[in-house]
C-alpha positions, 0 to 999 in steps of 0.5 A, spaced: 500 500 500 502 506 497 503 512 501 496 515 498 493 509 499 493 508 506 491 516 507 485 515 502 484 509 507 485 513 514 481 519 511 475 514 510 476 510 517 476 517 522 469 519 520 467 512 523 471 512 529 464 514 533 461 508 531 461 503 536 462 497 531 468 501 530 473 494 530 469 490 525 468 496 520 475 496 520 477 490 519 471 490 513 475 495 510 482 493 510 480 485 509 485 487 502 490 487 507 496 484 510 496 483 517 503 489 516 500 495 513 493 492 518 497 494 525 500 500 521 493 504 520 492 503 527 498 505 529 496 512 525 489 512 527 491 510 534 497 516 534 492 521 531 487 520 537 492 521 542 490 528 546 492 534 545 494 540 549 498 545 544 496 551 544 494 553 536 496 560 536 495 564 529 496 571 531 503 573 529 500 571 521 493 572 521 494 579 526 487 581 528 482 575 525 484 572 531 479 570 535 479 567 542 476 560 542 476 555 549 475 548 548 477 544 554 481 548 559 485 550 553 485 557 550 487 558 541 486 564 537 483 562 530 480 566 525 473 565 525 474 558 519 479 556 522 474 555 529 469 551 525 474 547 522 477 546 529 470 544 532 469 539 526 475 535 527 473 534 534 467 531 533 470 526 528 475 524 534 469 523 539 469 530 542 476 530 543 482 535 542 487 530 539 493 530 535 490 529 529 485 535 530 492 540 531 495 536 525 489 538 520 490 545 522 497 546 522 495 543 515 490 549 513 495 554 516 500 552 512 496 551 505 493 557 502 489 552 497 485 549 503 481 555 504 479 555 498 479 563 495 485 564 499 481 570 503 478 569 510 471 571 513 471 578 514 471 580 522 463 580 526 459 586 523 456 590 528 450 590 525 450 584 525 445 584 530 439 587 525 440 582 520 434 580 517 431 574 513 430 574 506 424 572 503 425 571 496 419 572 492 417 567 487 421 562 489 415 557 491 416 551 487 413 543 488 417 538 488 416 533 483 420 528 488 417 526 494 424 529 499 424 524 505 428 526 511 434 522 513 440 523 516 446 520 515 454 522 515 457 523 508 463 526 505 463 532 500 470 533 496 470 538 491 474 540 486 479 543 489 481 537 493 478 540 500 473 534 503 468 536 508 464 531 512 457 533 514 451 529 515 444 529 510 438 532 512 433 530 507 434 525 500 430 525 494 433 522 487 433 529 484 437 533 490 439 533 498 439 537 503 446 536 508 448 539 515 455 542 515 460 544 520 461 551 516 460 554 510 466 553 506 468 558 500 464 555 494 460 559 488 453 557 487 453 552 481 460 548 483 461 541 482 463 536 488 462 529 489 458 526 495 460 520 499 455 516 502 459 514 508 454 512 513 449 508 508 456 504 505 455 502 512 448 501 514 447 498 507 453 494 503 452 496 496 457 497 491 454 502 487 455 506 494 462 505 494 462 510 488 463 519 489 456 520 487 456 527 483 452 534 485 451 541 485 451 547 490 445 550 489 445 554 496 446 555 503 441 556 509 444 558 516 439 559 523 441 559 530 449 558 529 447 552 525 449 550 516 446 547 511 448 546 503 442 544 497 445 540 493 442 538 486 443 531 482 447 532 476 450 527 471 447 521 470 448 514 475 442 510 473 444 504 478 444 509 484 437 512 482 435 505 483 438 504 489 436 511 492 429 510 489 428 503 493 431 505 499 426 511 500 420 506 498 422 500 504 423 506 508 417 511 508 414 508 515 420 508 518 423 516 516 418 521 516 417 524 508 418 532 507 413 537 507 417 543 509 417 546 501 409 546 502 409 551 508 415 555 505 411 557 498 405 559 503 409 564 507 412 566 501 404 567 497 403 570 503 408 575 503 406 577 496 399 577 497 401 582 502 407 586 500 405 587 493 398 590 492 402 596 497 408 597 493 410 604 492 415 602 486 412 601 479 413 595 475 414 595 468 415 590 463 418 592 456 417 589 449 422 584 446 428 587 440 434 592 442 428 598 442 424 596 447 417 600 447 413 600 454 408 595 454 405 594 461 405 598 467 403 594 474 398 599 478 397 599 486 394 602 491 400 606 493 403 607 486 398 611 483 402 617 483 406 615 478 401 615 473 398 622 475 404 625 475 404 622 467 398 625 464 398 631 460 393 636 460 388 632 455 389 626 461 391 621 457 398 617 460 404 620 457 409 615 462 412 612 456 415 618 453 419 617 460 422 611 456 424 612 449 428 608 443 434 612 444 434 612 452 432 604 452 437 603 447 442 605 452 439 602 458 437 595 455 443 591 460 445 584 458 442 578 459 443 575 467 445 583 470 441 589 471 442 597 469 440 601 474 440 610 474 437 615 476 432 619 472 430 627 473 424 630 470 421 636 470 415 639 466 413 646 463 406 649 462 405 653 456 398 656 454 394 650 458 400 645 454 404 640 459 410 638 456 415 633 459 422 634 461 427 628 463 434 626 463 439 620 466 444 622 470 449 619 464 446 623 460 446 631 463 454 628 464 455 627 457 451 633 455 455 638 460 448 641 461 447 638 470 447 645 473 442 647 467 437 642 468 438 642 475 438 649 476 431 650 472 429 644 474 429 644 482 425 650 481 419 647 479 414 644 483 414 639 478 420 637 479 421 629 481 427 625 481 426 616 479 430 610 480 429 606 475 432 599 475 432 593 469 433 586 467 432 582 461 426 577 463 426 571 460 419 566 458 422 560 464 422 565 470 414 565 469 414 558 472 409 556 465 414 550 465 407 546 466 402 549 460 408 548 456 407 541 456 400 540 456 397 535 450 390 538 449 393 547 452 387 551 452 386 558 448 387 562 454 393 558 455 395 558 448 395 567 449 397 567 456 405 564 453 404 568 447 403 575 451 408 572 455 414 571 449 412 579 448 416 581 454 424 582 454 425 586 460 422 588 466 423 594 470 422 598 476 421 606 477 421 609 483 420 615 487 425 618 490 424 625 491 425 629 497 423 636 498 428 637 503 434 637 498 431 641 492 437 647 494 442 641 493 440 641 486 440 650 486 447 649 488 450 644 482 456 649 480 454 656 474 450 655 468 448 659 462 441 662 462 439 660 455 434 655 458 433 652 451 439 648 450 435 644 455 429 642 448 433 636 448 430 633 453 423 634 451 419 629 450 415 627 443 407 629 443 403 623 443 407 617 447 406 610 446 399 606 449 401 601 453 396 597 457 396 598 465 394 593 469 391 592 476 394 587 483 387 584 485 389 581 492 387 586 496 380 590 495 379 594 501 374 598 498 366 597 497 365 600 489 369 602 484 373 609 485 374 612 478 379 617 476 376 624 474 379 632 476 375 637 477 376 644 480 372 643 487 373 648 493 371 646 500 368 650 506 370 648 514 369 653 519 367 659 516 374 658 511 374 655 504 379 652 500 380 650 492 383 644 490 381 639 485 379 631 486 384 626 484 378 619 484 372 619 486 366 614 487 358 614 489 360 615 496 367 618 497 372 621 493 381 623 494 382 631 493 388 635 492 388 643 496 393 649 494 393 650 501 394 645 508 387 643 511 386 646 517 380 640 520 381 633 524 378 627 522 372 625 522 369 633 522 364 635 516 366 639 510 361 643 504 
């Protein structure tokens, strides 16, 4: 046996240490070998189990990403991955500080390569403290394979080299879930192949003494413990087999995962919430290097945007925000997102609104920031968009199932050609703050030859688009329309003029040029 080999061996042999039935493994393992090379594995394995009382100090290296760390009495600093693999390795050797756990740190010391990336974990944030989790929307997906919790110790190699182990947490034929020590440095799509150590054990099978392959989908962290989400790649047909029997005869025994059902009802939920309430406006633009805006998606606290884009004849005048020139600068490539930031401004003349916009990489280009600006901030009209885009493309829909439908219906026929007309999806949003308009003044000299701002003016007679409405949630009774009209109000002897902005048989939002001076529920004329 070659050097490798034994190593190879070892490396199988320390993970089962815990293992009451250690010797009769052992002895199944190396029943290749002769009785020689037989004690010397255990001569090595004995050395490695011996305890240990060196200190491991990385401070004159690492300096300041040391951390304290006390484990039986004895006190190290190490960087924050440093510890997890301290703590992993003392669980392979039944809970003990030995020499083979100091020799695995010696080695993650001195070979840059098994950290991975070659960089550390930065330091604790302070604000670490108001983290929050994410809920990532859309993301609710049924399974089409039934996922059985199941937890067995299992050794991960990736394809530098580094080996983990770690145990499985729920199985299915197409991915896995596995409970890990640490996060090690990986990026999401990456290759590893899975040793699966405990049901080689439980269950002799030669398909299992074979890597099986997989792919990093993900991470999930709670409460100081790891997990990583695995997804089959390759084929193996003789393990599919396997696995699927497996689940199969023990169904009754292991308990049969549900945990994506309720996931997908939190997330809905949040959706259902959220959306209807978003004060950001989603648009979604046709499909070509010209894009025209296609569809605006209305709220019930968005519907600012679209008044502020209504000329004076009230026909909706937002896709002149987005014209063939400006989408042919900002239509990002597919899989990144352009984000910028839009200042528009209107001028009236003779009862005519005519809209005036500009991105911050255009009034750079143009040299005309402090002009536009300056004339801009002056006006009441002034407002100030982030804007963000991305290609979309027909799979990110979740239409995979009326796809493959034999007999589809028509409305699903129209559904996916409707869907394969939109190409980028993008978001405008109001950030607009009084409080800075003397920000904008102050933007450097300009000239007082307004005019060379035409440029920006937008075309008479924007685009249709369509604008389409979140039903989630209907708080009101009736149908409210939108209308303005001149109205004036009396309360306590003094009057004020204004104009509605909606109004249905029974109420109606109005806009005044002056605060009002009343509390509510007081009676006005």
């Amino acid at each position: 046996m070659d050097s490798e080999q034994q190593q190879h061996l070892i490396e199988q042999l320390i993970p089962l240490l815990r293992e009451k039935d250690f010797d009769d493994i052992f002895n199944r393992l190396t029943q290749d070998e002769n009785s020689n090379r037989r004690f010397l594995l255990k001569m090595e394995i004995k050395r490695k189990c011996t305890p240990c009382r060196r200190v491991i100090d990385m401070r004159d290296e690492l300096g300041e990403e040391c951390l304290v760390h006390e484990f039986e009495g004895i006190t190290h600093f190490m960087p924050a991955e440093a510890i997890g693999l301290f703590q992993s390795q003392c669980y392979l050797y039944r809970d003990t500080y030995t020499l083979g756990v100091n020799e695995a740190l010696q080695h993650w010391q001195k070979h840059p390569q098994s950290k991975g990336d070659g960089s550390l974990p930065p330091p604790a944030s302070p604000f670490r403290q108001y983290d929050v989790n994410p809920i990532p929307f859309a993301s609710y997906y049924g399974r089409r394979q039934e996922r059985m919790h199941f937890s067995s110790p299992v050794l991960i190699k990736f394809q530098d080299g580094e080996k983990l182990f770690a145990k499985s947490s729920d199985l299915s034929l197409g991915g896995m879930r596995v409970s890990v020590p640490y996060l090690p440095s990986y990026h999401t799509g990456a290759q590893v192949e899975v040793f699966f150590t405990g049901l080689e054990r439980d269950t002799p099978n030669p398909v299992l003494h074979q890597p099986v392959g997989y792919q990093i989908l993900g991470e999930e962290s709670k409460e100081g413990k790891y997990w990583l989400r695995l997804v089959r790649s390759g084929e193996q047909p003789a393990f599919d087999a396997f696995l699927s029997d497996f689940i199969d005869a023990n169904k009754i025994r292991y308990r049969v995962s549900v945990d994506y059902l309720l996931s997908a009802a939190i997330i809905k939920g949040y959706e259902q919430f959220y959306l209807p309430r978003m004060t950001g406006m989603p648009l979604f633009f046709g499909t070509g290097d010209n894009p025209n805006l296609e569809i605006a998606l209305r709220t019930e606290n968005n519907q600012h945007l679209l008044e502020y884009w209504r000329d004076e004849k009230n026909r909706d005048a937002l896709a002149g925000l987005f014209s063939a020139e400006r989408m042919k600068q900002l239509c990002p490539a597919p899989g990144t997102t352009v984000e910028t930031l839009i200042y528009c401004f209107t001028h009236t003349v003779r009862s005519h609104i005519y809209f005036f916009s500009a991105t911050a990489e255009e009034l750079r280009q143009s040299g005309l920031t402090a002009l536009f600006f300056q004339v801009g901030s002056r006006r009441p009209s002034w407002r100030v968009y982030k804007f963000s885009l991305e290609a979309c493309e027909l799979r990110e829909a979740d239409v995979g199932q009326l796809q493959g439908l034999e007999n589809p219906q028509l409305q699903d026929i129209l559904l996916l050609e409707r869907l394969k007309q939109i190409g980028y999806c993008g978001l405008l949003q109001d950030i607009s703050q009084e409080s800075l308009r003397e920000e904008f003044r102050q933007e450097g000299e300009f000239s007082n030859n307004a005019n060379e701002l035409q440029r920006f003016g937008h075309d008479l007679g924007a685009a249709p688009f369509e604008i389409e409405t979140l039903h989630y949630v209907q708080l009101r009774k009736e149908a409210r329309y939108i209308h303005k009209t001149a109205v004036a109000i009396k309360h306590n002897g003094r009057a004020w003029l204004g104009w509605t902005r909606d109004i249905s048989a029974h109420g109606m939002q109005i806009e005044l040029e002056e605060a009002f001076e009343g509390e509510k529920d007081d009676i006005v004329t």
